[in-house]
C-alpha positions as CSV (number, residue, x, y, z in Angstrom):
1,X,-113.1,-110.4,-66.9
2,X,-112.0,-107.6,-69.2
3,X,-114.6,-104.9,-68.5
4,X,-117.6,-104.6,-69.8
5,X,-115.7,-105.9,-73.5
6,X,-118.5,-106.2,-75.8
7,X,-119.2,-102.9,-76.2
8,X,-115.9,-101.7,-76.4
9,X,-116.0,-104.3,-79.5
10,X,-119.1,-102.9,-80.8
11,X,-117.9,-99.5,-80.6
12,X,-114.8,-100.8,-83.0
13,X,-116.7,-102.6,-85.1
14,X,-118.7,-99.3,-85.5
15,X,-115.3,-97.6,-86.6
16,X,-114.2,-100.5,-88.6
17,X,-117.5,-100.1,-90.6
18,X,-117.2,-96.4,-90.9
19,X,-114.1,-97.1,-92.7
20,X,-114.6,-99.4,-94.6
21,X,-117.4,-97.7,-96.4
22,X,-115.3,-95.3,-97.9
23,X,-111.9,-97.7,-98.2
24,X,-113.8,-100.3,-100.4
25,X,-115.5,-98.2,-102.6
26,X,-111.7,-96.5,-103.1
27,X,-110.0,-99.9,-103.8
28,X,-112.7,-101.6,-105.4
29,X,-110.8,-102.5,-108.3
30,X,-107.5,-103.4,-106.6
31,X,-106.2,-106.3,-104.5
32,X,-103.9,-104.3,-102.2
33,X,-101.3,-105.4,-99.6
34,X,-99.5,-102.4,-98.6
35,X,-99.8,-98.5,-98.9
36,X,-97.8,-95.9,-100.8
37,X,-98.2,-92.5,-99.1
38,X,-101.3,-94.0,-97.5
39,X,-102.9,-95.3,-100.4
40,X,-103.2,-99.1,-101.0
41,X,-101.3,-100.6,-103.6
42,X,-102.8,-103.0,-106.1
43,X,-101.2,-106.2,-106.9
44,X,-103.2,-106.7,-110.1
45,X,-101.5,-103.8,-112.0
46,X,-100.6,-104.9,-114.9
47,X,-97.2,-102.5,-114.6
48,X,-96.3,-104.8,-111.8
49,X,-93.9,-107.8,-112.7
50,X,-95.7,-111.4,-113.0
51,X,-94.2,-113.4,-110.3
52,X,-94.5,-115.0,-107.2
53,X,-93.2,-112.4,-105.0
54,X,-95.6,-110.0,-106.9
55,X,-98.7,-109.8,-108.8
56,X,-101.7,-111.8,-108.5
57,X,-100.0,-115.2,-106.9
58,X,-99.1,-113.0,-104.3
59,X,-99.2,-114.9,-101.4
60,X,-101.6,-111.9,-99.3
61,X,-103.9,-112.2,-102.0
62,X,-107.2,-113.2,-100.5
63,X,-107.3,-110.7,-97.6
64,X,-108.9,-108.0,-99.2
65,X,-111.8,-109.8,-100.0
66,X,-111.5,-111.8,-96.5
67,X,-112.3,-108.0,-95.5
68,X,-115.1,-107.9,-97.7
69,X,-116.5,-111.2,-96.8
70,X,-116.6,-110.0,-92.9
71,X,-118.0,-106.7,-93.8
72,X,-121.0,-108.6,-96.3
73,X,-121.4,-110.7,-92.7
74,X,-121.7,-107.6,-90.7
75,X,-123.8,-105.8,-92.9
76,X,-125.4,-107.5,-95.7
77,X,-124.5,-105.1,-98.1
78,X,-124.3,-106.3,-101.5
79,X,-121.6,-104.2,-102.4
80,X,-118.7,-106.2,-100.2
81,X,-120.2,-109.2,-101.7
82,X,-119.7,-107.5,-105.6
83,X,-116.0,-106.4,-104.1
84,X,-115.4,-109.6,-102.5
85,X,-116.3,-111.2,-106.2
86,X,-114.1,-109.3,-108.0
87,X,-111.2,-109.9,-106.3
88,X,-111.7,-113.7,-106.5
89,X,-112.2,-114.0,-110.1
90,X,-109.1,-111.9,-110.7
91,X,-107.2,-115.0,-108.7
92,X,-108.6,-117.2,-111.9
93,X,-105.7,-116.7,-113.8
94,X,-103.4,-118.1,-110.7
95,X,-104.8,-120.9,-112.1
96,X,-104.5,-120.4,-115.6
97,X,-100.7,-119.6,-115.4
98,X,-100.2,-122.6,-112.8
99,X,-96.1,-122.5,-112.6
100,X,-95.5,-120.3,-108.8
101,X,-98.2,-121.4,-106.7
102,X,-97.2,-122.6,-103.5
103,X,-98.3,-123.7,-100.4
104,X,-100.1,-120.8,-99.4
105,X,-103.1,-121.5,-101.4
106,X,-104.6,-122.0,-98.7
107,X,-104.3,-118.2,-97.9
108,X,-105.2,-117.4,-101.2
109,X,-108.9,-119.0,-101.6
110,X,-110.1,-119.9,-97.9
111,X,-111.1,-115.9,-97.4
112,X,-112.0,-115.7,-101.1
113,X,-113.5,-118.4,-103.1
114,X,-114.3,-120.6,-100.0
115,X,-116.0,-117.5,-97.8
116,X,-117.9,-116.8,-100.8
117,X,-119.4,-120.6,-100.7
118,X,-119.9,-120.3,-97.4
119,X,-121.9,-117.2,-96.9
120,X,-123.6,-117.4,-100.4
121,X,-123.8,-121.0,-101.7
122,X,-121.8,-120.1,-104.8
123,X,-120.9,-122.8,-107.5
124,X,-117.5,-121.3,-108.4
125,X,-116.9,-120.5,-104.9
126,X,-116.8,-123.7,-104.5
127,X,-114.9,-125.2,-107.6
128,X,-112.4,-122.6,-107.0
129,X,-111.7,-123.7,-103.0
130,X,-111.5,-127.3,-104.8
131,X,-109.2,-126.7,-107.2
132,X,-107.0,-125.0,-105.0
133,X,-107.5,-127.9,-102.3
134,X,-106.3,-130.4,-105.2
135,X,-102.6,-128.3,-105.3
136,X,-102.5,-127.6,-101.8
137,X,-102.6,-131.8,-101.3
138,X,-100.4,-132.2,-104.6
139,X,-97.6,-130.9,-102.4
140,X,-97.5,-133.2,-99.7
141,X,-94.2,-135.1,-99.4
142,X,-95.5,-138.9,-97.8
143,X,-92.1,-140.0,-96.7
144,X,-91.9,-137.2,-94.4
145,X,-95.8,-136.4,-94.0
146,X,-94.9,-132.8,-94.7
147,X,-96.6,-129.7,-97.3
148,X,-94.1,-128.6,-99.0
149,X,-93.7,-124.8,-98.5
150,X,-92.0,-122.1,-101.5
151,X,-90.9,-123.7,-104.8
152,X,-87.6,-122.2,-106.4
153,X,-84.4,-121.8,-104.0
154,X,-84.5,-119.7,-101.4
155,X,-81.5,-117.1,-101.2
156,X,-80.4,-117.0,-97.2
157,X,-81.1,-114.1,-95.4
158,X,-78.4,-112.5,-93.5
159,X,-75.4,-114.2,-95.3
160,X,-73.7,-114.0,-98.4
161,X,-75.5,-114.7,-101.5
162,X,-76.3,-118.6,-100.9
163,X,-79.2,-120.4,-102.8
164,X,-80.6,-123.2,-100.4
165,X,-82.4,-126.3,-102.0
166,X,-85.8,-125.7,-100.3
167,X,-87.5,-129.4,-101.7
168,X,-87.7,-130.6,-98.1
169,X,-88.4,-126.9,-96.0
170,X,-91.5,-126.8,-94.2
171,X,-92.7,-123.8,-92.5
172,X,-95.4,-123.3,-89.8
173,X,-97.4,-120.8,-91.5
174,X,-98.7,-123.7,-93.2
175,X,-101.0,-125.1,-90.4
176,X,-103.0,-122.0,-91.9
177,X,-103.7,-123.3,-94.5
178,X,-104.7,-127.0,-94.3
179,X,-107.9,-125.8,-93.7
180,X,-108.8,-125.7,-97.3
181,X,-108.0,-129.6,-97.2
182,X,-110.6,-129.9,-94.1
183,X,-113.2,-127.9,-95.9
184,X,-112.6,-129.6,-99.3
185,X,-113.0,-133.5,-97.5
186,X,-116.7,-131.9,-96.2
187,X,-117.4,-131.1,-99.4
188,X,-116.3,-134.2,-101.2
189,X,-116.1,-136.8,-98.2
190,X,-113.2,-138.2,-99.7
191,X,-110.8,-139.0,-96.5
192,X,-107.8,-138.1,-98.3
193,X,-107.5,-134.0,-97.8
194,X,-108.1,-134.0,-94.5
195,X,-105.8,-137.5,-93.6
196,X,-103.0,-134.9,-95.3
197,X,-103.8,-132.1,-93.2
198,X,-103.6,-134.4,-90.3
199,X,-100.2,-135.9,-90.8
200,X,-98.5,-132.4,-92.1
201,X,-100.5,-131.5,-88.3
202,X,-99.1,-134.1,-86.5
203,X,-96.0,-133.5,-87.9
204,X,-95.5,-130.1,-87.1
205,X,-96.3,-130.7,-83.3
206,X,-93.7,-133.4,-83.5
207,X,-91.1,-131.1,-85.1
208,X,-91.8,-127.7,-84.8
209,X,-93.0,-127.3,-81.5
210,X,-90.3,-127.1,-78.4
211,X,-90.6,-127.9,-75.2
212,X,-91.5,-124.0,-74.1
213,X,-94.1,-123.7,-76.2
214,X,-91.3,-121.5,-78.7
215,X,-92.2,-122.3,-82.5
216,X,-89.3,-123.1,-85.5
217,X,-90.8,-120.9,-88.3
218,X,-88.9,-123.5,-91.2
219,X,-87.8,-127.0,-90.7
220,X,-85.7,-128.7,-93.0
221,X,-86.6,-132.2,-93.9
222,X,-84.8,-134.7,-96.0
223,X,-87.3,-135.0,-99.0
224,X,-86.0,-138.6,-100.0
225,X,-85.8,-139.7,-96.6
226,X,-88.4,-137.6,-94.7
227,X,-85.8,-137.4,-91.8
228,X,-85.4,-134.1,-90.1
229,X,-81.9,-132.2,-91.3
230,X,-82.2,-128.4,-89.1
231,X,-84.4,-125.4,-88.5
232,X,-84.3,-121.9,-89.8
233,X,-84.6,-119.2,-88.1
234,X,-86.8,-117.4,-91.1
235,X,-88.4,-114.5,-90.9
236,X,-87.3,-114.2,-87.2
237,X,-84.5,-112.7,-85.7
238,X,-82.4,-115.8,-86.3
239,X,-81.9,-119.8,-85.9
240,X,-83.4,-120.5,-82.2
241,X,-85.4,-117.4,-81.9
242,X,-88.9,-116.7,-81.4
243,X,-90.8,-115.2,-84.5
244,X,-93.9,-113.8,-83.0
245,X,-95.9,-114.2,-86.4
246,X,-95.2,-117.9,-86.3
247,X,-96.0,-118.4,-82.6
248,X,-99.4,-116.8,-83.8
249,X,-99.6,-119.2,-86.5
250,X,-98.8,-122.1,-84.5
251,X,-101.5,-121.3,-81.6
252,X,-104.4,-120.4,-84.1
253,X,-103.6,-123.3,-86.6
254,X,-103.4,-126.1,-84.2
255,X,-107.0,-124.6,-82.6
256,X,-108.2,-124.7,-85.5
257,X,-107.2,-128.5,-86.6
258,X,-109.0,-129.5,-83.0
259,X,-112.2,-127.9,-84.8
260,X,-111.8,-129.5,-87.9
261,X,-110.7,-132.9,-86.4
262,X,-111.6,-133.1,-82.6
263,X,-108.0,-134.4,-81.8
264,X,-107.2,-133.2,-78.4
265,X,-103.6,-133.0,-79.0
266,X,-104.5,-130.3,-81.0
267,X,-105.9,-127.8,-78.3
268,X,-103.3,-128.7,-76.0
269,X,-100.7,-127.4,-78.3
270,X,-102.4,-124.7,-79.2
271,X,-102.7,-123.9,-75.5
272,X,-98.7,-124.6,-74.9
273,X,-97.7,-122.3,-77.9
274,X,-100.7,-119.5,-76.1
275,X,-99.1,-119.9,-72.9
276,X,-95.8,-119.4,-74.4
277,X,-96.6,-116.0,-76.3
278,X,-98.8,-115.2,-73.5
279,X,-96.0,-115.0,-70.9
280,X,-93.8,-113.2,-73.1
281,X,-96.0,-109.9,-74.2
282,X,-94.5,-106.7,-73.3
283,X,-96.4,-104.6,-70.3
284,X,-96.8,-102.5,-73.2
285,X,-99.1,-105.1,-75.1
286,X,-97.3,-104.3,-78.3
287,X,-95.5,-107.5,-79.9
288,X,-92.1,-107.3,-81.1
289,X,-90.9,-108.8,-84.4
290,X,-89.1,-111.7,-82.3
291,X,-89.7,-112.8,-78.8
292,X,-85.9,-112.7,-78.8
293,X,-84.8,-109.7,-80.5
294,X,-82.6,-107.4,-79.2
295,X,-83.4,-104.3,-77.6
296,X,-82.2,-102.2,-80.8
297,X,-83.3,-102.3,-83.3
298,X,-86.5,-103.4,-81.8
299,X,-88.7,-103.2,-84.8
300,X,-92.7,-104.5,-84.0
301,X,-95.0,-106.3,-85.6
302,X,-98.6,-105.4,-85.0
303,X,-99.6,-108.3,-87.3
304,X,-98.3,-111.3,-84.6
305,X,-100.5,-108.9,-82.2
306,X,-104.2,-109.4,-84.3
307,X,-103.6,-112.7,-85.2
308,X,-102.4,-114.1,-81.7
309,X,-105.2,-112.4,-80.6
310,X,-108.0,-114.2,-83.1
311,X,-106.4,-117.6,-82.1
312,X,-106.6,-117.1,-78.1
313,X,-110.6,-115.8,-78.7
314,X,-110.8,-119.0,-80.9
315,X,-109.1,-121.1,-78.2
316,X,-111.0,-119.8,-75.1
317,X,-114.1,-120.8,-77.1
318,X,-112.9,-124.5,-77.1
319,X,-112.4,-124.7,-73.7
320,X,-113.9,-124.7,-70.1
321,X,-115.0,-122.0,-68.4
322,X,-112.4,-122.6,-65.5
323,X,-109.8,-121.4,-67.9
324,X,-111.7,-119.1,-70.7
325,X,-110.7,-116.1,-68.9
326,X,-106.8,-116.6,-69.1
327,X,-107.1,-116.4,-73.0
328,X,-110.4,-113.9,-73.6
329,X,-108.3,-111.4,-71.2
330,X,-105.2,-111.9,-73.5
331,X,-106.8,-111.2,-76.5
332,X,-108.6,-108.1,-75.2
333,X,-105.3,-106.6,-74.2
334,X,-103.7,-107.6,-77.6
335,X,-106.7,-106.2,-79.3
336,X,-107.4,-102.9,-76.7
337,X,-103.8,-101.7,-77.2
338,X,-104.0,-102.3,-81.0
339,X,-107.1,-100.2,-81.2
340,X,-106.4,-97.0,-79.0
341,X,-102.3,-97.4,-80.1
342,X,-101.9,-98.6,-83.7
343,X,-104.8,-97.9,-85.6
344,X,-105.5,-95.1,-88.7
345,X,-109.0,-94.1,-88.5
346,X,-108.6,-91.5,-90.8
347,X,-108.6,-91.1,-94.7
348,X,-105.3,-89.9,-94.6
349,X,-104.4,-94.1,-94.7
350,X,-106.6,-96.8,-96.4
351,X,-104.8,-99.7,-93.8
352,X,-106.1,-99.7,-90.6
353,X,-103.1,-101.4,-88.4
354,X,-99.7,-99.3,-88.3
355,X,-95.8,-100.9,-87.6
356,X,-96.5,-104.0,-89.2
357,X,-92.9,-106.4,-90.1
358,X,-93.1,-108.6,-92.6
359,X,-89.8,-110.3,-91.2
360,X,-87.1,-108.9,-89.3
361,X,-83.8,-108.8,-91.6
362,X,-86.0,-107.4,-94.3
363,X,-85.2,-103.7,-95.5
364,X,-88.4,-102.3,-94.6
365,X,-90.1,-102.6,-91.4
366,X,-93.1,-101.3,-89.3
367,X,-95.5,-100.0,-92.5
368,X,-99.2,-101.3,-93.3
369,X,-99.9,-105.2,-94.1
370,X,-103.5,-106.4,-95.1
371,X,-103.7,-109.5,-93.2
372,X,-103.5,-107.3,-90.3
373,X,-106.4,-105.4,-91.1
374,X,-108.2,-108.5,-92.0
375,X,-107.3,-110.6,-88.5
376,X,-107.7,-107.7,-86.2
377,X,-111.5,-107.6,-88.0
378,X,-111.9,-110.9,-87.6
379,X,-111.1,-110.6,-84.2
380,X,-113.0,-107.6,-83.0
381,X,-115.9,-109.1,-84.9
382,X,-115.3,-112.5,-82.9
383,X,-115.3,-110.4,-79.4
384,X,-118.4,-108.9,-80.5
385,X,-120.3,-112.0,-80.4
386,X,-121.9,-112.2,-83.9
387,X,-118.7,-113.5,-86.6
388,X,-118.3,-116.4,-89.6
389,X,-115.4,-118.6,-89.4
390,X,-113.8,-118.2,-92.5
391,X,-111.3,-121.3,-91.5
């Protein structure tokens, strides 16, 4: 096993506290997903234009108070939980406004609304995890027992100016977020959200998945037919590559339906996709944007690293001790070389991870992303021994 990796998790957990004290108090009244000159950025700004690509229907929009949920876990300090509050209300008028949520509701309310239920029993925790549930399920497409991903056309990447009609994409970042169906048939035990999650599951093994363990990051289906048309290559390098976010996705979200469901079709592709990513990281440990990039420009994605490394922890806890090892070892590398590489300690940066990619063809690359903050927390607080599962 990985050295003595416990304490090395304590000790970051110490540092990830030490931080956070001062970061949350700083950007109590924001809901940030990047930094400008090291200062988060606040998606409820009211200078900010009201769309979906912006503002507070923002896709990364529950992070922040994801963080604050671990931290009120950690430390049972009332201010994450008045932070963590804050930042869920302000996703009330998501709701309000209605037209430009998508299928990454999920995202939205499980760390927010849902955590707060969780950890504090609270009523509008729950209504709000509910309500979000209810559109999450509104966009399943029954003929081809698929969610739905994005709403207006999507203008292709790449290529000259072409709007794509996106009514039958789905992507694999979704398995994240069928969780909020799980969680809302516990509360309700009504079948229905969690027979949804299941087929958009089974699904996305049938179609997503190939035979090395490599992920599609968007499939295209026909939505009056339900019959598969092509992939996308996405926020990857291209069509047929390997975007190391998704292959994160994939391994974590199929764990986590094997939680949720006990279906051990689940686990084992979870494990194919782990193996997959697994045998592809760099001696360096640091993830590249694509598995199959090319050497230049070779732009990284410390993101893929914290998440893939969550999933494996959450995978070698489902299964035998014969093969723990193989995945707790791979997370502690992902997670060891994130920490003494790729991490701001400082106040000089409110983000913790560094040379995070959003996707590859985009025009900026290698900057600060909250969800990478908020998995590698979740993570180190998983290796410590002592974490809530927010999923």
């Amino acid at each position: 096993m990985n050295g003595n990796y416990q304490d090395w998790a304590k000790e970051t957990a110490k540092k990830i506290a030490e931080k956070m004290e001062w970061v949350s108090e700083k950007s109590k009244d924001k809901i940030p997903y990047t930094t400008v000159n090291g200062t988060h950025d606040n998606r409820l700004d009211p200078k900010i234009e009201f769309t979906p690509d912006n503002g507070p229907r923002w896709w990364c929009n529950g992070f922040w108070a994801g963080m604050m949920w671990l931290m009120y876990h950690e430390t049972g300090n009332e201010r994450y939980r008045e932070i963590g509050e804050y930042t869920e209300k302000s996703l009330d008028s998501c709701f309000d406004y209605f037209y430009g949520l998508h299928h990454d509701v999920g995202f939205m309310w499980l760390p927010s609304a849902v955590a707060d239920y969780r950890l504090t029993g609270s009523e509008d925790g729950k209504r709000r995890g509910l309500h979000a549930a209810a559109l999450l399920a509104g966009r399943f497409n029954p003929v081809g027992r698929f969610i739905r991903a994005w709403n207006d056309p999507i203008v292709e990447a790449g290529k000259e100016a072409q709007a794509l009609d996106n009514r039958g994409w789905a992507i694999i970042d979704c398995l994240m977020n069928i969780p909020l169906l799980y969680w809302a048939s516990d509360m309700t035990k009504d079948p229905r959200f969690k027979q949804i999650a299941m087929l958009h599951a089974d699904r996305a093994m049938e179609c997503f998945v190939r035979p090395d363990g490599s992920v599609r990051h968007i499939v295209e289906f026909d939505p009056f037919t339900g019959v598969m048309v092509r992939d996308y290559g996405g926020q990857g390098y291209g069509d047929g590559s390997s975007w190391t976010r998704g292959q994160a996705w994939g391994l974590y979200g199929f764990v986590i339906s094997y939680i949720h469901t006990g279906k051990q079709e689940y686990l084992d592709t979870a494990k194919k996709i782990a193996h997959y990513f697994m045998a592809n990281i760099p001696e360096s440990g640091l993830i590249p944007v694509d598995f199959r990039q090319p050497k230049k420009p070779a732009w990284e994605d410390s993101t893929a690293a914290a998440i893939a490394a969550s999933g494996l922890l959450e995978i070698s806890r489902q299964v035998g001790e014969y093969e723990r090892d193989l995945y707790l070892n791979a997370a502690i590398k992902l997670l060891k070389t994130l920490e003494e590489k790729r991490c701001s300690w400082g106040r000089e940066n409110d983000c913790i991870l560094e040379k995070c990619t959003a996707a590859y063809h985009d025009k900026e690359h290698e900057f600060n992303i909250i969800y990478g903050d908020y998995y590698f927390m979740e993570a180190v607080f998983k290796l410590k021994g002592d974490d809530v599962f927010l999923w």
